[in-house]
C-alpha positions as CSV (number, residue, x, y, z in Angstrom):
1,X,-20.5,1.9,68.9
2,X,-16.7,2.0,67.8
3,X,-16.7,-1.5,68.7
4,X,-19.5,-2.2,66.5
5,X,-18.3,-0.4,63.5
6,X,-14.4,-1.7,63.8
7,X,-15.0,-4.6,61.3
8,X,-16.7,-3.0,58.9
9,X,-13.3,0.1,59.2
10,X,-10.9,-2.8,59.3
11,X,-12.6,-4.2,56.0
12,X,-12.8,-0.7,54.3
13,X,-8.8,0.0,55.6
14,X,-8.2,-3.6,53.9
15,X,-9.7,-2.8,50.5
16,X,-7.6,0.7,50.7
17,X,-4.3,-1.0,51.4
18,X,-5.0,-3.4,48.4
19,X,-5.7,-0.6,46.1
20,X,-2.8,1.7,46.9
21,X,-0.9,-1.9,46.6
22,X,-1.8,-2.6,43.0
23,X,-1.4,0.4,41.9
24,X,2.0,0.7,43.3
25,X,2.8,-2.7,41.6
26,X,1.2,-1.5,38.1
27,X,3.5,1.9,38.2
28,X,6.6,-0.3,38.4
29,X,5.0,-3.4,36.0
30,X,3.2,-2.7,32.9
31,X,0.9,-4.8,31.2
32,X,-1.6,-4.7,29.0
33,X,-4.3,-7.6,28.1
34,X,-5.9,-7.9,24.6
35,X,-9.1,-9.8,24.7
36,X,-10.1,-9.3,21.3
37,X,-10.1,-12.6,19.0
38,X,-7.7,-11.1,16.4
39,X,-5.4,-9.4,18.4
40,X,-6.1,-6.3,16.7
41,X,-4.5,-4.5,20.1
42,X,-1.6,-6.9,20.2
43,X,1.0,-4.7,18.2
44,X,3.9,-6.7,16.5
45,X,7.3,-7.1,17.9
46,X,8.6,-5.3,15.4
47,X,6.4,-2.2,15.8
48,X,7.3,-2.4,19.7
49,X,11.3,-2.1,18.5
50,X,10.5,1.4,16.6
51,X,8.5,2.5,19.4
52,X,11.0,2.1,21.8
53,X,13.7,3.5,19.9
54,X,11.5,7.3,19.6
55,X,13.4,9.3,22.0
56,X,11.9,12.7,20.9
57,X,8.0,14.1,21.1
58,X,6.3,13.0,17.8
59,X,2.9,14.3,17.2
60,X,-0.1,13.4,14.7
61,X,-3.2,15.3,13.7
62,X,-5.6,13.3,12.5
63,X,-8.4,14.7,10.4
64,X,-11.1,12.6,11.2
65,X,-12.8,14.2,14.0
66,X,-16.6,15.2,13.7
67,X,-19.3,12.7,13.5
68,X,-19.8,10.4,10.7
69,X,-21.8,7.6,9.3
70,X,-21.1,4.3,10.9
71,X,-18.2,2.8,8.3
72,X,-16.2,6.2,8.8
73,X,-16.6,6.0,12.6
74,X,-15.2,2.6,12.9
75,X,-12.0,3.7,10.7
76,X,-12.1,6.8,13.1
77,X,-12.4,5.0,16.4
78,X,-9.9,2.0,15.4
79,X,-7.3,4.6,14.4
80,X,-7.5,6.5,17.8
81,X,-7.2,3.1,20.0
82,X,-4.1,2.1,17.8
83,X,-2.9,5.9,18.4
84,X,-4.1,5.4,22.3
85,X,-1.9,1.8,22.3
86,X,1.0,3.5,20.9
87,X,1.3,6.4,23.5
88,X,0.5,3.1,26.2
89,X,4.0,1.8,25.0
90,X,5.6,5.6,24.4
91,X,4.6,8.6,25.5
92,X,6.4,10.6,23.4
93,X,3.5,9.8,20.9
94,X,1.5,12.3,21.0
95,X,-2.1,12.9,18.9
96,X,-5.2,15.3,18.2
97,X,-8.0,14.8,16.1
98,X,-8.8,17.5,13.7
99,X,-11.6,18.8,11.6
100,X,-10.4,20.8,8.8
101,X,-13.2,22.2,8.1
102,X,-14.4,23.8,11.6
103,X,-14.8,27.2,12.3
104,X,-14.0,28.4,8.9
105,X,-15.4,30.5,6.2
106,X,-13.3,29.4,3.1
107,X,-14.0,25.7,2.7
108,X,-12.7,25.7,-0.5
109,X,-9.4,27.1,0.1
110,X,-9.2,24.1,2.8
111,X,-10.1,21.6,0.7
112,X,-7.5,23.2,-2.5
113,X,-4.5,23.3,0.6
114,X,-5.3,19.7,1.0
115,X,-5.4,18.7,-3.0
116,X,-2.0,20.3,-3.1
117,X,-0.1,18.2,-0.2
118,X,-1.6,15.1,-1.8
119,X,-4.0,14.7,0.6
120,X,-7.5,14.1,-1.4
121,X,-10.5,14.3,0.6
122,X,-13.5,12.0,-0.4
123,X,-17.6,11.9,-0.5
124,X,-18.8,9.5,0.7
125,X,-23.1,8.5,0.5
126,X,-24.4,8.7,3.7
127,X,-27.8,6.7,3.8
128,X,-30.0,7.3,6.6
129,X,-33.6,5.0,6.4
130,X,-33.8,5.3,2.5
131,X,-32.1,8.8,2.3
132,X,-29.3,9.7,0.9
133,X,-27.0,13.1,1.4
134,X,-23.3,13.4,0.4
135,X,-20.2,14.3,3.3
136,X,-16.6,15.4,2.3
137,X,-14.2,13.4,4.4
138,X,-10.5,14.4,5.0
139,X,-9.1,10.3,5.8
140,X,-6.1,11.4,6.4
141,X,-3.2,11.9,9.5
142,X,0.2,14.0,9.2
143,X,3.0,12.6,12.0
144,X,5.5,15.0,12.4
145,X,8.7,16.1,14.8
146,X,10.7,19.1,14.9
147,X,12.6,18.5,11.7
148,X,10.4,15.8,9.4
149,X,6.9,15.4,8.8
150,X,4.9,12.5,6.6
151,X,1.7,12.3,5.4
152,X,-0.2,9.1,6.2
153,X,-3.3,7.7,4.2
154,X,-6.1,6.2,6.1
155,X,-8.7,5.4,4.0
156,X,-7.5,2.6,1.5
157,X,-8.5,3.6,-2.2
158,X,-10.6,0.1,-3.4
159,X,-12.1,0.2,-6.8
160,X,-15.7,-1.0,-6.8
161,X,-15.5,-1.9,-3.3
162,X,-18.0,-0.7,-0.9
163,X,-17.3,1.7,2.1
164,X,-17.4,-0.8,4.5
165,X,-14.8,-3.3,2.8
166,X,-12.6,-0.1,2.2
167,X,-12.6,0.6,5.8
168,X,-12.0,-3.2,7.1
169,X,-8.8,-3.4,4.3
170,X,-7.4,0.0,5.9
171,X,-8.0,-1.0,9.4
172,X,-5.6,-3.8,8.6
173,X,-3.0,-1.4,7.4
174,X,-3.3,1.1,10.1
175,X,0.0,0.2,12.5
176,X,1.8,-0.1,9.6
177,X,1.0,3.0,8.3
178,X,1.5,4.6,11.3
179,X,4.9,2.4,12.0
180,X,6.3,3.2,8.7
181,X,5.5,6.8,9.2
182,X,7.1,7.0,12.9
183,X,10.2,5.0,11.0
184,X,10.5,7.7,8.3
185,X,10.9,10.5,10.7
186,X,12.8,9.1,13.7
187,X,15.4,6.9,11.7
188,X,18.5,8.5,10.1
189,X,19.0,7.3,6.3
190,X,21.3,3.9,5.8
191,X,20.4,2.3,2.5
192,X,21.3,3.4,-1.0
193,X,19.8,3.3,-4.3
194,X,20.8,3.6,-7.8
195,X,18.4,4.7,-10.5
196,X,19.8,3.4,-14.1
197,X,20.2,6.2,-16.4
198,X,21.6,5.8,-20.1
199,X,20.1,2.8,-22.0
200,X,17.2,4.8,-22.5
201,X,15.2,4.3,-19.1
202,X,12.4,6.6,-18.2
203,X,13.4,10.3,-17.9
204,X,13.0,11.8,-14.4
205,X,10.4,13.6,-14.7
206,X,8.1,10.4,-15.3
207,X,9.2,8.5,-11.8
208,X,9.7,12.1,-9.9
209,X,6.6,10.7,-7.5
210,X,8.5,7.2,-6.6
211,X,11.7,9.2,-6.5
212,X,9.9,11.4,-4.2
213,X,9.0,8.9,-1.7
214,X,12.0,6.6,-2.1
215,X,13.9,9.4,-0.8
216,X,12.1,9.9,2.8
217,X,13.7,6.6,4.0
218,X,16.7,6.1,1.2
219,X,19.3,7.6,-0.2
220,X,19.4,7.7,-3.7
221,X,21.6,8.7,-6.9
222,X,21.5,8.6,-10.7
223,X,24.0,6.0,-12.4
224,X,25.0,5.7,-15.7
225,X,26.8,2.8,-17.5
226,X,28.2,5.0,-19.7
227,X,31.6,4.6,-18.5
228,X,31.8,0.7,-18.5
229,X,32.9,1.1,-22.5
230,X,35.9,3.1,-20.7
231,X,36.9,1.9,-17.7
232,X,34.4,-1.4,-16.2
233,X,36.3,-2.1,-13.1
234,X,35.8,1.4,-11.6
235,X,32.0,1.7,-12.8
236,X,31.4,-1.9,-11.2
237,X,33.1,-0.9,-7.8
238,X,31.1,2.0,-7.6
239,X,27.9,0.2,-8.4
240,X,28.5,-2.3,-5.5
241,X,28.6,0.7,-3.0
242,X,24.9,1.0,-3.6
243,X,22.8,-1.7,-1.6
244,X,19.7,-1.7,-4.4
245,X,19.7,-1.0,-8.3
246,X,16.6,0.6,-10.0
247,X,16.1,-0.2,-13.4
248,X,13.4,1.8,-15.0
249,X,11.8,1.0,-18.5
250,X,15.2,0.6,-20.8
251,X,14.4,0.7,-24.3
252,X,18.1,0.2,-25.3
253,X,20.4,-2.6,-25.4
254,X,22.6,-3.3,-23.1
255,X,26.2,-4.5,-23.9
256,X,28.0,-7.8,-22.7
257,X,29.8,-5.2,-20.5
258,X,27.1,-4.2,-19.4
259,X,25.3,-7.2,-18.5
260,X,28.5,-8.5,-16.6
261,X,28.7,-5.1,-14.2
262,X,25.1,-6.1,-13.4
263,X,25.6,-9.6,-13.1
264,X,28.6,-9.5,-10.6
265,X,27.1,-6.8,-8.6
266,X,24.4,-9.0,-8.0
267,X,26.6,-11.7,-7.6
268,X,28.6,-9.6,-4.3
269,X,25.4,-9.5,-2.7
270,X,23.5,-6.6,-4.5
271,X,19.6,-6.3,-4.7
272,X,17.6,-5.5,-7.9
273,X,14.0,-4.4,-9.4
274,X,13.6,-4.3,-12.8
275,X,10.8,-3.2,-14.5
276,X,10.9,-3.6,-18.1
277,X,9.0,-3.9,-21.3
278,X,10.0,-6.5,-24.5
279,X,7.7,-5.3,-26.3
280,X,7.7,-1.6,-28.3
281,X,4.4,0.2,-27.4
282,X,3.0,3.1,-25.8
283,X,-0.2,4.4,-25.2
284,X,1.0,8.1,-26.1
285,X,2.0,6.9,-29.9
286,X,-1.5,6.0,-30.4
287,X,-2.4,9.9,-30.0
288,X,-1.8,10.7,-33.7
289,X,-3.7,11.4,-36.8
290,X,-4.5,7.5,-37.6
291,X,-4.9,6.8,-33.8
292,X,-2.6,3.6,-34.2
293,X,0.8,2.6,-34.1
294,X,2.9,-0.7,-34.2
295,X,3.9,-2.7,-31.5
296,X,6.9,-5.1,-31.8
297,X,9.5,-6.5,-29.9
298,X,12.1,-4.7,-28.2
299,X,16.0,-6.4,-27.6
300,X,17.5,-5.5,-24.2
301,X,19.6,-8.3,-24.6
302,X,19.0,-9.7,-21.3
303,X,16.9,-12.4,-22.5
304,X,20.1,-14.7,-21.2
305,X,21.0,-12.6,-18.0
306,X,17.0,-13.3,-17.0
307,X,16.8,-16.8,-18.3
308,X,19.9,-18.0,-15.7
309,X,18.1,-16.1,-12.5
310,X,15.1,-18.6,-14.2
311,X,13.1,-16.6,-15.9
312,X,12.0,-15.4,-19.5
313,X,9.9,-12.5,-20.2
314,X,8.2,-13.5,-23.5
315,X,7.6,-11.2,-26.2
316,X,3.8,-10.9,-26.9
317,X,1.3,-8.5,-25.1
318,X,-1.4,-9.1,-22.7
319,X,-5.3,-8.4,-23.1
320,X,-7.5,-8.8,-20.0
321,X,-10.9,-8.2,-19.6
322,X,-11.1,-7.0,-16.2
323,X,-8.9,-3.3,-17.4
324,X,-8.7,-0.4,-16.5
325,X,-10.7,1.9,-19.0
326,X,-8.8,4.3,-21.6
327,X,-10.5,8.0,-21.9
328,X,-11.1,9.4,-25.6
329,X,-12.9,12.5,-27.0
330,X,-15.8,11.7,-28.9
331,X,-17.0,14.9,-30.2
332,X,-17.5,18.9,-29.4
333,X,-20.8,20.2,-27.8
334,X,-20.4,23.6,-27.7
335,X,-16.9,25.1,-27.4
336,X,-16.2,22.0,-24.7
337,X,-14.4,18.8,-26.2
338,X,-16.7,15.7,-24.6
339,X,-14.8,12.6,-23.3
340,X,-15.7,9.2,-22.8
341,X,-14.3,5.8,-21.1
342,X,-14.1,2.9,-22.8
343,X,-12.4,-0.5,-22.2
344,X,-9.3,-0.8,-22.6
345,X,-7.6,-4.7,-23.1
346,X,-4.5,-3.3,-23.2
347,X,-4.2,-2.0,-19.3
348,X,-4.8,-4.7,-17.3
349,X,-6.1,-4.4,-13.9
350,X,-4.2,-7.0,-11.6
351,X,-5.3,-7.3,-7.9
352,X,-3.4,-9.1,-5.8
353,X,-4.3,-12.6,-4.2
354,X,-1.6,-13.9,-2.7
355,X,-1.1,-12.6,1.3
356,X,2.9,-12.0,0.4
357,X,3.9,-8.9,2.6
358,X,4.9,-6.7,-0.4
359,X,1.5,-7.2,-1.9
360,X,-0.9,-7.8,1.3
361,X,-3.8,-5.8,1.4
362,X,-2.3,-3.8,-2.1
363,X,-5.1,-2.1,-3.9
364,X,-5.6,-2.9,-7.4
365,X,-2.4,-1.8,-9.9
366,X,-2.6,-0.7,-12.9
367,X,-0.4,-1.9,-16.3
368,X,0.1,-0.8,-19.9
369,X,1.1,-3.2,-22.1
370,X,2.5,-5.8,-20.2
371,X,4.2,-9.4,-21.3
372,X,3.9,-12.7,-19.6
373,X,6.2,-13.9,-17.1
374,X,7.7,-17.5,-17.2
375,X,9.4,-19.3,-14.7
376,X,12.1,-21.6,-15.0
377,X,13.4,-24.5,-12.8
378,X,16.9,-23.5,-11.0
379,X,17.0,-23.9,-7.4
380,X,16.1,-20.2,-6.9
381,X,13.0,-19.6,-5.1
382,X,10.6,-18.1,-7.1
383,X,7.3,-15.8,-5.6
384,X,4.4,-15.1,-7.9
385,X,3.9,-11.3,-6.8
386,X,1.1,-10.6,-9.4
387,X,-0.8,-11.7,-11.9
388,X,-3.6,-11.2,-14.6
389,X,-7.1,-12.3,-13.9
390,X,-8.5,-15.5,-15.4
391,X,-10.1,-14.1,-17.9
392,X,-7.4,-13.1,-20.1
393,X,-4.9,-13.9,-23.6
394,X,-1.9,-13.0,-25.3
395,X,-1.4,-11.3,-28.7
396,X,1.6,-11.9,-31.2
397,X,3.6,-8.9,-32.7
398,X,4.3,-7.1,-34.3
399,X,1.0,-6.4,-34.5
400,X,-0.9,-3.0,-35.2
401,X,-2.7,-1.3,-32.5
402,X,-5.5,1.0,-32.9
403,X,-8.0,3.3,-30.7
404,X,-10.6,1.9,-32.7
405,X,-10.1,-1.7,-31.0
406,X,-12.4,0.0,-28.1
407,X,-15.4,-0.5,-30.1
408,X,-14.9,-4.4,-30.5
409,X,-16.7,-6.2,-28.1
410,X,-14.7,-9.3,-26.4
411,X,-16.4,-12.7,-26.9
412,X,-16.0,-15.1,-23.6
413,X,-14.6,-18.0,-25.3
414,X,-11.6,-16.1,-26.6
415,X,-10.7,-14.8,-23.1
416,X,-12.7,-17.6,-20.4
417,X,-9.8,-19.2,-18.3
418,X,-6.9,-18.9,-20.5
419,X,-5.3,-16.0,-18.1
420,X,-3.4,-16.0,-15.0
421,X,-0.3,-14.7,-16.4
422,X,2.5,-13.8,-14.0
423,X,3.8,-9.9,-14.2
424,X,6.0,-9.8,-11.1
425,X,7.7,-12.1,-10.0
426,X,10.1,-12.1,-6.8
427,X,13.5,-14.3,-6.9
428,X,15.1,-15.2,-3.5
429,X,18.5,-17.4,-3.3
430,X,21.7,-18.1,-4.4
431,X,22.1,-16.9,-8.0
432,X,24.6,-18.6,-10.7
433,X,26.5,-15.9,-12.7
434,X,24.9,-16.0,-16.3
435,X,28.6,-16.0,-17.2
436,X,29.6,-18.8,-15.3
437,X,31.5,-21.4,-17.4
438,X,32.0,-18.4,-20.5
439,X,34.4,-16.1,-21.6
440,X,34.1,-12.9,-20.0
441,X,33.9,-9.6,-21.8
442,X,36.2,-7.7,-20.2
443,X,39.3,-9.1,-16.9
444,X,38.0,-9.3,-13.5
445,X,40.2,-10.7,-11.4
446,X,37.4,-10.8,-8.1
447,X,35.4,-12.9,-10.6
448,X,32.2,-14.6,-8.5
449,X,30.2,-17.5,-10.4
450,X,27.6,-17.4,-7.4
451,X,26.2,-14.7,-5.4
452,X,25.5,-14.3,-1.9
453,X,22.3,-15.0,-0.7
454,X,20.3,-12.1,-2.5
455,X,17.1,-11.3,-3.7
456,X,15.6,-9.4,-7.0
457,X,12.0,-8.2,-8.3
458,X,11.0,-8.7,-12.2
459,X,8.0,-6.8,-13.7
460,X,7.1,-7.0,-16.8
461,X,5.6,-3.6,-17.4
462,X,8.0,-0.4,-16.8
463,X,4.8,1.8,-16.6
464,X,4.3,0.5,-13.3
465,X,6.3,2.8,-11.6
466,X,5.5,5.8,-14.3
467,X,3.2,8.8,-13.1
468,X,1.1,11.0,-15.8
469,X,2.1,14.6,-16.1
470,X,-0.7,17.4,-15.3
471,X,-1.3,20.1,-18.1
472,X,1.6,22.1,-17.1
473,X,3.7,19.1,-17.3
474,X,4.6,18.7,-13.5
475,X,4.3,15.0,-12.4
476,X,1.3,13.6,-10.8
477,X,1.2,10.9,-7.9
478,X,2.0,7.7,-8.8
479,X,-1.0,5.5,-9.4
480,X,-3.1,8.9,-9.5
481,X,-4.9,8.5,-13.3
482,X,-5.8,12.3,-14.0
483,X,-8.5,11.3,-16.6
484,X,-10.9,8.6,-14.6
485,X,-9.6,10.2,-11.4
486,X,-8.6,6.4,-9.8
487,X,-6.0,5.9,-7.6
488,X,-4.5,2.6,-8.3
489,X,-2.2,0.8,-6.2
490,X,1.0,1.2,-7.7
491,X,3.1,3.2,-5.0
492,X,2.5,1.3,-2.7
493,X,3.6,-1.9,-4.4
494,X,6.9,-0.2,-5.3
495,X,7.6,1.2,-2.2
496,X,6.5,-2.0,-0.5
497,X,9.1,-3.8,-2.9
498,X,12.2,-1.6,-2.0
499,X,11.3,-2.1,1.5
500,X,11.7,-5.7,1.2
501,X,14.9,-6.1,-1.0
502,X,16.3,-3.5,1.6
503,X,15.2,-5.6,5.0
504,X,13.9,-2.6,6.1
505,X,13.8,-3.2,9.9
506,X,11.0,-6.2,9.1
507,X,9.0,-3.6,9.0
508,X,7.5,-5.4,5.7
509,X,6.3,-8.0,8.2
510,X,3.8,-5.6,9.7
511,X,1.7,-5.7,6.7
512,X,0.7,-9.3,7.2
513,X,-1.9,-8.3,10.6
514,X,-5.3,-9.7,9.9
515,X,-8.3,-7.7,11.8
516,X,-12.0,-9.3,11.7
517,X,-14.2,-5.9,11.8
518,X,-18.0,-6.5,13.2
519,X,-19.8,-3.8,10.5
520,X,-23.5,-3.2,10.6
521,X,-25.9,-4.7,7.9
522,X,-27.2,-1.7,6.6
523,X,-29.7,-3.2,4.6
524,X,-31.0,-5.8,7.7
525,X,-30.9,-2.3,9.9
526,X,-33.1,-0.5,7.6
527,X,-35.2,-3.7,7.1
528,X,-36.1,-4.2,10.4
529,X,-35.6,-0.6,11.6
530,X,-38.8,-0.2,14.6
531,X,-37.8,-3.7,15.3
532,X,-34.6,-2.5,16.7
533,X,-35.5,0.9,17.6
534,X,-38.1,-1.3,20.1
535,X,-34.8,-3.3,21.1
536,X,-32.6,-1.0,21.8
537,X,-35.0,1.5,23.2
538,X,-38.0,-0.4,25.2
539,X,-36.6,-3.2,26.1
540,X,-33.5,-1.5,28.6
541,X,-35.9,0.7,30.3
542,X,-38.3,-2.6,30.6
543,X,-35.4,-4.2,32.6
544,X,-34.5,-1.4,34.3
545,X,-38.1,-1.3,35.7
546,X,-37.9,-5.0,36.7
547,X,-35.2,-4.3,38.2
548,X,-36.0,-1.5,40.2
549,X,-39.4,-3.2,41.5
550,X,-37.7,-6.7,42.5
551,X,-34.9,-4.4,44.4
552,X,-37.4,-2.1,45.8
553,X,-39.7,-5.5,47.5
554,X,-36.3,-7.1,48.7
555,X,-36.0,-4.3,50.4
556,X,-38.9,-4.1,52.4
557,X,-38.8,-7.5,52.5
558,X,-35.2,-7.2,54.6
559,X,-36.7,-4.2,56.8
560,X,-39.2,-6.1,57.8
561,X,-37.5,-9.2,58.8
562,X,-35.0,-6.3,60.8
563,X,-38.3,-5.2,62.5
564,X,-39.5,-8.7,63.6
C-alpha cells in the first residue's frame, strides 16, 4: 500500500518544495507585472525615487468609503490600487478609507468642518433605471506624518463635463496628487521665491491662497525694488539669492534701474513668472453708480525688456464667447436682493489643449480682462501654455466699459474663427540682455549680455493668480468664484508653473500619465436593462448546470470503465 501511494507523496512533496522555493526567491526578489494596456499600475521613475526616499510612517485617510454609483466607485477603487501599489514599493505608506459621515448625529457640523479645511464635498445625481436621488460625496484624502499634513483633491472640478469624464481626468492625476503630496511632507524646503512688492502689484491679501500653497514646498519672501534708486548693486545681489521671482499685477512703472536688476538676475541664471495687465481695468470699478468705467492702456515700461526675451503683450482687450458669466442684482423681491448670471465677454474661459506638463489635464481657468500674447522670432524657445477659444476678438482702448454690455447679444460673424489668442506663454533658452549693446543705467562691473540657460512664464492677465475676498474680507481659494460657486483651474496652473521653473524633482513629469478608463454606458445599460439582467444572471447558472451534468456523466462514465 505504501508502495502504491509513494508516487503520488513524492509528487505532492515535489509540488511543496517548489512552493516553499518560490516563495523564498519572491522574499529576496520583488517584482511586480502590470498587464493593463496603459500601464496605469506602472508608476513613473520619478514617483519610485520619492517613494524610496520616505523613511518615516506616512498615513492617508481617504474619505471615499461607502458604496456609490458606478463613476464614483471607479475613482474609489482606482485610488485604493494606486494607494495598494505604493505601500508594494514602501511600506511606510500606510492608508484607511473613511466615511465622514458614519455613525454620526450632526451631519452638518461634518460637512461645515470640511467647508472650512477647503475640502468641499459634492452631490452628485445618482440614476438608477430612470430614477434619480441626490448623494453628498467627500472626494477627498489628507496624507499626513507626525509633523505635516496636506490635503489632496480627488475628484477633478470639470465645468459641464459629465461625472464620468470628471472621474477618467482625475484618475489620470491620481499618482501625482498623491506624489506631490508625499513630496510636500517628507522633503525639507530648498527653493526660494520672491514676491515683488512696490510698483503697485497686488496687495497680499489678494494672492494669500497661492502664497499659502507656495509655501508648503518653498520658501518665500516679500521684495521691494525700492532700494535700487539707493543702492542697485546690493538690491541686485540680494535678488539673485532667490532661485524664482513673482511678479504679481504691477500697475506702476518700472525704472531703467529697475528693469536692469531684473534683467541681469535673469541673465545669472534666475527664473521668472510674470503676470501682468497693459491694459487699466477692473471688474470692481464697474461697481459704481453708472456701472461703467474706462479702460486704457497701462505703461510698465517693459514693453522693450519683453520684446528682447521675444515677446510683446499688445495693448487691447480680449472678448470671447465661451466666458465665464458675471453675477448682477436685478431687483428686490421682498427684503432679499435677487441675482442673476449673465455672460460676460470680458472673462474668458481658456481650457487648455496642449498635453504640456504644467497645463495637462488643467481644468478650465478663468481670466479678467486679458491682452493678446505675440511671439517674436529669437532663438528662444517659445511654449504656447494657453489660449482663447476660436471664437473670439480683440477691442481697442481706451474704450468705455459698461454692465449694460450683458444685455447685447454677440453675432457669430463678429467672433467665428478670429480667436486663438495666446495668454501664457512659456520661454526656455539662452536669453540676450535687453541691454546688450546700450548704455547701462547704473555700473555693473559683473555685467552678463546672455543668461544661463533659464526659463520664464508670461501671462497676460494678473487676475490669474487673484482670489475673491468673502464678506468679512478674508481671502477665498484661488480659482473658488464665491458668486457662481465654480472652481476654476487656476491654482493648479500656478502651482504647476513654479514647479516647473523650480525643476521640482521632475515631479512635473508625472502629470503627463495617460489612463484609458472602461465606464459603463449608462444609457445602453438602461436601454437594454432585462437584456443584461438575463446575461449576467441566467446565463452563469445555465453554464454552471452544463457543467455540472457533463462532469457528473464523465464520472460515471470513468467508474464504470474502473468496474469493467
Amino acid at each position: 500500500m505504501l508502495a502504491t501511494n509513494f508516487p503520488l507523496f513524492k509528487k505532492y512533496l515535489g509540488w511543496l518544495l517548489a512552493l516553499i522555493l518560490v516563495n523564498l526567491i519572491s522574499y529576496h526578489w520583488f517584482q511586480r507585472f502590470d498587464l493593463t494596456h496603459d500601464k496605469r499600475y506602472t508608476l513613473s521613475n520619478n514617483t519610485l525615487e520619492i517613494l524610496n526616499q520616505i523613511n518615516e510612517p506616512i498615513f492617508v485617510d481617504v474619505f471615499l468609503e461607502g458604496k456609490f454609483p458606478g463613476d464614483i466607485q471607479k475613482l474609489q477603487t482606482e485610488t485604493k490600487q494606486l494607494l495598494e501599489e505604493f505601500r508594494a514599493y514602501n511600506k511606510n505608506i500606510q492608508f484607511t478609507f473613511v466615511n465622514p459621515l458614519e455613525d454620526t448625529e450632526d451631519e452638518g457640523a461634518i460637512v461645515q468642518a470640511f467647508y472650512d479645511k477647503g475640502m468641499t464635498p459634492i452631490n452628485i445625481t445618482v440614476e438608477d433605471r430612470g430614477k434619480q436621488s441626490q448623494e453628498l460625496v467627500f472626494p477627498w484624502a489628507v496624507a499626513y506624518s507626525e509633523t505635516k499634513d496636506t490635503k489632496i483633491g480627488l475628484l477633478k472640478n470639470m465645468l459641464g463635463a459629465s461625472t464620468e469624464e470628471k472621474v477618467i481626468s482625475s484618475v489620470q492625476h491620481l499618482e501625482y496628487a498623491f506624489i506631490q503630496a508625499f513630496y510636500t511632507i517628507t522633503t525639507e524646503k530648498e527653493k526660494k521665491i520672491a514676491v515683488l512688492k512696490g510698483n503697485g502689484n497686488l496687495e497680499d491679501v489678494f494672492i494669500a491662497d497661492a502664497l499659502k500653497a507656495i509655501r508648503e514646498n518653498y520658501f518665500i519672501a516679500p521684495f521691494t525694488l525700492d532700494s535700487v534708486a539707493f543702492n542697485p548693486l546690493i538690491t541686485l545681489n540680494q535678488l539673485k539669492t532667490y532661485d524664482l521671482v513673482l511678479m504679481a499685477k504691477p500697475t506702476q512703472k518700472f525704472s531703467e534701474e529697475e528693469k536692469l536688476v531684473l534683467d541681469q538676475y535673469l541673465m545669472h541664471g534666475g527664473k521668472g513668472m510674470f503676470l501682468l495687465d497693459v491694459v487699466a481695468a477692473d471688474i470692481d470699478s464697474l461697481y459704481n453708480e453708472t456701472g461703467s468705467a474706462f479702460a486704457y492702456p497701462r505703461e510698465h515700461n517693459l514693453n522693450d525688456f519683453f520684446f528682447k526675451y521675444g515677446i510683446r503683450i499688445n495693448p487691447v482687450l480680449i472678448q470671447d464667447i465661451q466666458s465665464t458669466p458675471i453675477t448682477l442684482a436685478t431687483g428686490e423681491e421682498g427684503s432679499q436682493t435677487q441675482y442673476q448670471n449673465y455672460p460676460w465677454l470680458y472673462a474668458p474661459l481658456v481650457y487648455p489643449e496642449i498635453k504640456h506638463p504644467i497645463v495637462h489635464n488643467v481644468d478650465g481657468l478663468k481670466f479678467d480682462f486679458v491682452s493678446p500674447i505675440d511671439t517674436l522670432k529669437n532663438g528662444i524657445k517659445k511654449t504656447i501654455l494657453l489660449k482663447t477659444s476660436s471664437n473670439a476678438r480683440t477691442v481697442g482702448v481706451p474704450k468705455e466699459i459698461s454692465l449694460e454690455e450683458v444685455s447685447e447679444m454677440p453675432t457669430k460673424e463678429d467672433f467665428a474663427n478670429k480667436g486663438n489668442f495666446p495668454v501664457a506663454v512659456l520661454l526656455e533658452g539662452n536669453f540676450k540682455s535687453m541691454y546688450q549693446n546700450r548704455i547701462l543705467p547704473f555700473e555693473l562691473k559683473d555685467f552678463k549680455d546672455q543668461s544661463k540657460e533659464t526659463k520664464i512664464i508670461v501671462v497676460s492677465d494678473g487676475d490669474v493668480i487673484k482670489n475673491q475676498l468673502d464678506r468679512n474680507y478674508q481671502p477665498l481659494e484661488l480659482g473658488y468664484d464665491k458668486w457662481t460657486k465654480n472652481i476654476f483651474g487656476n491654482k493648479e496652473f500656478i502651482l504647476n508653473s513654479i514647479n516647473y521653473l523650480l525643476d521640482n524633482n521632475g515631479l512635473i513629469e508625472v502629470r503627463n500619465k495617460e489612463v484609458d478608463l472602461a465606464l459603463l454606458n449608462r444609457d445602453k445599460v438602461f436601454e437594454n436593462y432585462h437584456w443584461l439582467q438575463v446575461i449576467s444572471l441566467v446565463i452563469p447558472l445555465l453554464l454552471v448546470a452544463i457543467f455540472g451534468v457533463f462532469f457528473t456523466w464523465r464520472r460515471k462514465a470513468k467508474f464504470q470503465m474502473q468496474s469493467k
